[in-house]
C-alpha positions in Angstrom: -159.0 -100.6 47.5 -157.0 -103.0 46.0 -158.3 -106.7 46.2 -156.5 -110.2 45.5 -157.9 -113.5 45.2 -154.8 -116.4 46.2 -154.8 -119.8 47.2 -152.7 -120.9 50.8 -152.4 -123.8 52.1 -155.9 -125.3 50.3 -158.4 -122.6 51.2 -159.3 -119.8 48.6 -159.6 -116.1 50.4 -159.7 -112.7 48.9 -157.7 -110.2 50.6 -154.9 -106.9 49.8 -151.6 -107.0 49.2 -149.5 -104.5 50.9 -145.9 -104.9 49.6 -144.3 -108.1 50.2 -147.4 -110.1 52.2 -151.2 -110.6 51.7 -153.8 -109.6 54.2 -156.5 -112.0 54.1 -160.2 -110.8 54.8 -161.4 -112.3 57.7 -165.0 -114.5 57.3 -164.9 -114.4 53.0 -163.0 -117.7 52.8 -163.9 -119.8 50.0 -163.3 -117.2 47.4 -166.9 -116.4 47.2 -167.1 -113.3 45.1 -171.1 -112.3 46.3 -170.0 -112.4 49.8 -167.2 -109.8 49.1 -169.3 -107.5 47.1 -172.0 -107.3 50.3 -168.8 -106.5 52.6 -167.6 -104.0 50.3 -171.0 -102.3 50.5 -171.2 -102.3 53.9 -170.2 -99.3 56.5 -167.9 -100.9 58.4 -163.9 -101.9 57.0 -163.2 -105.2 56.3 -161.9 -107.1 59.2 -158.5 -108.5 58.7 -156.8 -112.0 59.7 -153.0 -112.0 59.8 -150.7 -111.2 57.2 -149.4 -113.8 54.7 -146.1 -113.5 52.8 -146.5 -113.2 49.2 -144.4 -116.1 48.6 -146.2 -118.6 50.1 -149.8 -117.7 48.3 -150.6 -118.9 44.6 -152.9 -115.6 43.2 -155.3 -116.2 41.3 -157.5 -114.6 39.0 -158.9 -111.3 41.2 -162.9 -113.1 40.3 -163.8 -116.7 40.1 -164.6 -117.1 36.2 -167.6 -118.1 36.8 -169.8 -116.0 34.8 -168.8 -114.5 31.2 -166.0 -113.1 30.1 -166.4 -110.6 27.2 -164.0 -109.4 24.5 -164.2 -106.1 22.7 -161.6 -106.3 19.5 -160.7 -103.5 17.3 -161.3 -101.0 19.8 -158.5 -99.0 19.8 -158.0 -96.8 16.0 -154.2 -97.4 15.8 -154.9 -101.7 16.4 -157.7 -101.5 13.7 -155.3 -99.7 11.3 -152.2 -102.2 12.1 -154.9 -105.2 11.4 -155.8 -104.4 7.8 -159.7 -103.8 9.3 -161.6 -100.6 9.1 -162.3 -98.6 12.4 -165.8 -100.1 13.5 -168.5 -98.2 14.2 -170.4 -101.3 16.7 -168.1 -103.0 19.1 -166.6 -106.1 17.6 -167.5 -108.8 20.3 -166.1 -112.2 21.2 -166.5 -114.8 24.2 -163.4 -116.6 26.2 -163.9 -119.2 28.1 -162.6 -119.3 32.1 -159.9 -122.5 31.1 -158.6 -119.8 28.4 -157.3 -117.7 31.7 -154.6 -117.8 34.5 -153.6 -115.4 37.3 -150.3 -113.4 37.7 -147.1 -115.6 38.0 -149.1 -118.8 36.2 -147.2 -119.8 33.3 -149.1 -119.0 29.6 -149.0 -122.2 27.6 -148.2 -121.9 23.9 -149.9 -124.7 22.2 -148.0 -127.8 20.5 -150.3 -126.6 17.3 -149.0 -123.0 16.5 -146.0 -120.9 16.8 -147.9 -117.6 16.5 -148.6 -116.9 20.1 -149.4 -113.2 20.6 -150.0 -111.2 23.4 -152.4 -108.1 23.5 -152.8 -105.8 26.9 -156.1 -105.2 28.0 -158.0 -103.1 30.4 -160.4 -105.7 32.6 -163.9 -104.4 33.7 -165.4 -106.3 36.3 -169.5 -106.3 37.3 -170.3 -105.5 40.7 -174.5 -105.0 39.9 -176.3 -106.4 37.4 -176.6 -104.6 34.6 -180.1 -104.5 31.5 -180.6 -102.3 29.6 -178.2 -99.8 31.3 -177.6 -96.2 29.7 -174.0 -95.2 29.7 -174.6 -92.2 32.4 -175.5 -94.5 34.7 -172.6 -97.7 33.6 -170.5 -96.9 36.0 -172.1 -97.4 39.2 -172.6 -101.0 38.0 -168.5 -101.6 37.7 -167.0 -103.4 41.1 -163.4 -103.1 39.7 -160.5 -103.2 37.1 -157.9 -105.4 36.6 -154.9 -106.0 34.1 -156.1 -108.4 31.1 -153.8 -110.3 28.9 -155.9 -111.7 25.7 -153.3 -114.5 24.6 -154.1 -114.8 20.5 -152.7 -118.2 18.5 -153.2 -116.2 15.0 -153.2 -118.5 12.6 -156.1 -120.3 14.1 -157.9 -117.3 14.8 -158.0 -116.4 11.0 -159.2 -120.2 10.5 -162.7 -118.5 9.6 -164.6 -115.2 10.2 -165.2 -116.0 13.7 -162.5 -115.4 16.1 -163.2 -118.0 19.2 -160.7 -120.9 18.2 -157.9 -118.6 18.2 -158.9 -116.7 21.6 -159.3 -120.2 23.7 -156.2 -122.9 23.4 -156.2 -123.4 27.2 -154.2 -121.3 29.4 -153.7 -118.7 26.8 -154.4 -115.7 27.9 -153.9 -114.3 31.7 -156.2 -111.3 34.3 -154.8 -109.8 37.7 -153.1 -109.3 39.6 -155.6 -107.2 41.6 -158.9 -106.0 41.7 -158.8 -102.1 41.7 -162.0 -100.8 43.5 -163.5 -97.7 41.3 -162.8 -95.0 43.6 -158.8 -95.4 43.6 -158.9 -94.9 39.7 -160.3 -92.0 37.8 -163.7 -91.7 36.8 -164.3 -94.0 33.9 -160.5 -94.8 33.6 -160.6 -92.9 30.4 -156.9 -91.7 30.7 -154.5 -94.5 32.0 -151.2 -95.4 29.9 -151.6 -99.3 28.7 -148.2 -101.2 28.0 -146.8 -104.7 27.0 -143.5 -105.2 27.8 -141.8 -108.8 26.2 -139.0 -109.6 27.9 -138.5 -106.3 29.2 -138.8 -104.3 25.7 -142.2 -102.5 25.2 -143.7 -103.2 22.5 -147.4 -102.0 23.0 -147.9 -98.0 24.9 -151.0 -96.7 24.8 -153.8 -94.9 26.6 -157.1 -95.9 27.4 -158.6 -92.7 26.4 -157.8 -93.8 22.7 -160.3 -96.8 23.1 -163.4 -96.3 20.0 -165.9 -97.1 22.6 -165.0 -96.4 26.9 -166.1 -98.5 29.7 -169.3 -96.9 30.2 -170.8 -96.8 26.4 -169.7 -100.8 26.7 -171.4 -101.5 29.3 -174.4 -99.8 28.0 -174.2 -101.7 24.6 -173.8 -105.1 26.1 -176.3 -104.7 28.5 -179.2 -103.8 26.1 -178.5 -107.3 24.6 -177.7 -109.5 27.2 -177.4 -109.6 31.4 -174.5 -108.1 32.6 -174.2 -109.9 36.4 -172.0 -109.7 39.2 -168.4 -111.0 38.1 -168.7 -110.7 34.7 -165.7 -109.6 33.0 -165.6 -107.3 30.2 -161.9 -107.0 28.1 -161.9 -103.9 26.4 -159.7 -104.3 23.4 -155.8 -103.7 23.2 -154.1 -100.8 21.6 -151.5 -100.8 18.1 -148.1 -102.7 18.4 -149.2 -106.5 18.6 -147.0 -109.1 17.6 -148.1 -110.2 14.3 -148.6 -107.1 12.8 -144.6 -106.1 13.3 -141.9 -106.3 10.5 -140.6 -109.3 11.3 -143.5 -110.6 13.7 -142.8 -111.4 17.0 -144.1 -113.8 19.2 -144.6 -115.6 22.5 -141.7 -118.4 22.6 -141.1 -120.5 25.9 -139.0 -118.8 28.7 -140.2 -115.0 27.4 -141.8 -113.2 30.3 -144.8 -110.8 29.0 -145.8 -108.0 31.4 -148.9 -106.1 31.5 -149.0 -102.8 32.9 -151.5 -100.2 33.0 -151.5 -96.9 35.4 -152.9 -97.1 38.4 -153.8 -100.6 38.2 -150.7 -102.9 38.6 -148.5 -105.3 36.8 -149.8 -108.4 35.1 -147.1 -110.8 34.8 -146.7 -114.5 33.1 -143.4 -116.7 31.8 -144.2 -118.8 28.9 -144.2 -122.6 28.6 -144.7 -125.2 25.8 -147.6 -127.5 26.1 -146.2 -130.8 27.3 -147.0 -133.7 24.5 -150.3 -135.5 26.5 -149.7 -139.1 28.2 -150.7 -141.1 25.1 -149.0 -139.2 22.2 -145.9 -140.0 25.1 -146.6 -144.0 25.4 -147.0 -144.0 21.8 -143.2 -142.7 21.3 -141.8 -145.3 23.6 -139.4 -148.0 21.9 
């Protein structure tokens, strides 16, 4: 199944998207993501309201970003190499925060204070069970879904120091959707699905996920012996070899660029990119 979360006219719903228009769920309005995890695991189909079109819905991130949203970097051999770093042997791991993120079709804001705005595509693992102290065999049954992941870097302030967060959470950086693809429409583990980022219609990242260091399930088992894996959690599994900085001569996010996230199976995560407006009082203090 594939699930979207949008906004119309006010009210938050989850629903599918079949071409050109959204089917909402009927009785999950109010985006709540526990209540579409219990109707998922029920026998019956979801019962369906009447079809929206596309255009007149805002999506959204496929989860509310409530809970935590993990990053895995270096996890691809190729993206270690391009990066000066050595290939890790423990999962390199980082927190964003939910005003780092937008859906599909939200712009990405490149911030006032850099002009080395990268992209990096990302496979998105999303918690359906809570997970402690899980073993690997058994990760999987504890995943409600994958999505497209778009882990916006500013560079230069990421290598401000030897810890990664400033540069991986300028506000509306990075981007996750558009859809939520249940488990059983993907295969097992999602160990062998092509990864791409296309800028402005040139691809400049192709990979696979079956080149990640450590897969989905050895993840979840490593996270989860350290901390409480719940229900809409959302684990980014590291990008593969062709990111922006590390190209001769760099290339990065400028306003009007469109970057395009695509990985098999899953869908396209799209976003344009904007400049961060100059904030009311920097404004009034410019006036004559």
């Amino acid at each position: 199944m594939r699930i979207v979360r949008f906004e119309h006219q006010g009210r938050i719903q989850f629903g599918t998207r079949r071409q050109d228009d959204v089917v909402p769920f009927a009785g999950l309005a109010g985006g709540s993501f526990t209540a579409l995890l219990a109707a998922l695991q029920g026998a019956a189909p979801l019962p369906e309201a009447n079809a929206i079109a596309l255009a007149q819905v805002s999506l959204l991130p496929p989860v509310p970003l409530t809970g935590k949203i993990i990053c895995i970097g270096l996890n691809y051999a190729d993206h270690a190499r391009e990066g000066g770093h050595p290939i890790p042997t423990y999962p390199a791991v980082f927190l964003r925060t939910a005003t780092s993120l937008v859906g599909h079709g939200q712009p990405l804001v490149r911030p006032a204070l850099s002009e080395r705005f990268d992209y990096e595509a990302e496979l998105a693992v999303v918690i359906g069970r809570t997970a402690h102290h899980v073993r690997a065999a058994d990760a999987l049954q504890h995943v409600a879904g994958y999505s497209c992941f778009n882990d916006g870097s500013i560079r230069d302030f990421q290598r401000k120091s030897t810890q990664w967060t400033m540069g991986k959470n300028f506000d509306r950086s990075g981007s996750i959707g558009p859809e939520l693809v249940t488990p059983r429409a993907l295969p097992s583990g999602v160990d062998n699905l092509r990864i791409a980022a296309r800028l402005n219609g040139e691809t400049l990242q192709d990979g696979s996920t079956r080149e990640m260091i450590f897969p989905v399930a050895n993840l979840i088992e490593t996270l989860s012996a350290v901390m409480t894996l719940e229900p809409g959690d959302v684990i980014a599994t590291g990008t593969p070899a062709g990111v922006g900085f590390a190209r001769t001569p760099p290339r990065f996010m400028q306003a009007g660029d469109l970057i395009e996230i695509e990985i098999e199976g899953i869908g396209i995560l799209a976003n344009t990119i904007v400049d961060e407006a100059p904030d009311a009082a920097e404004q009034e203090s410019h006036r004559p």
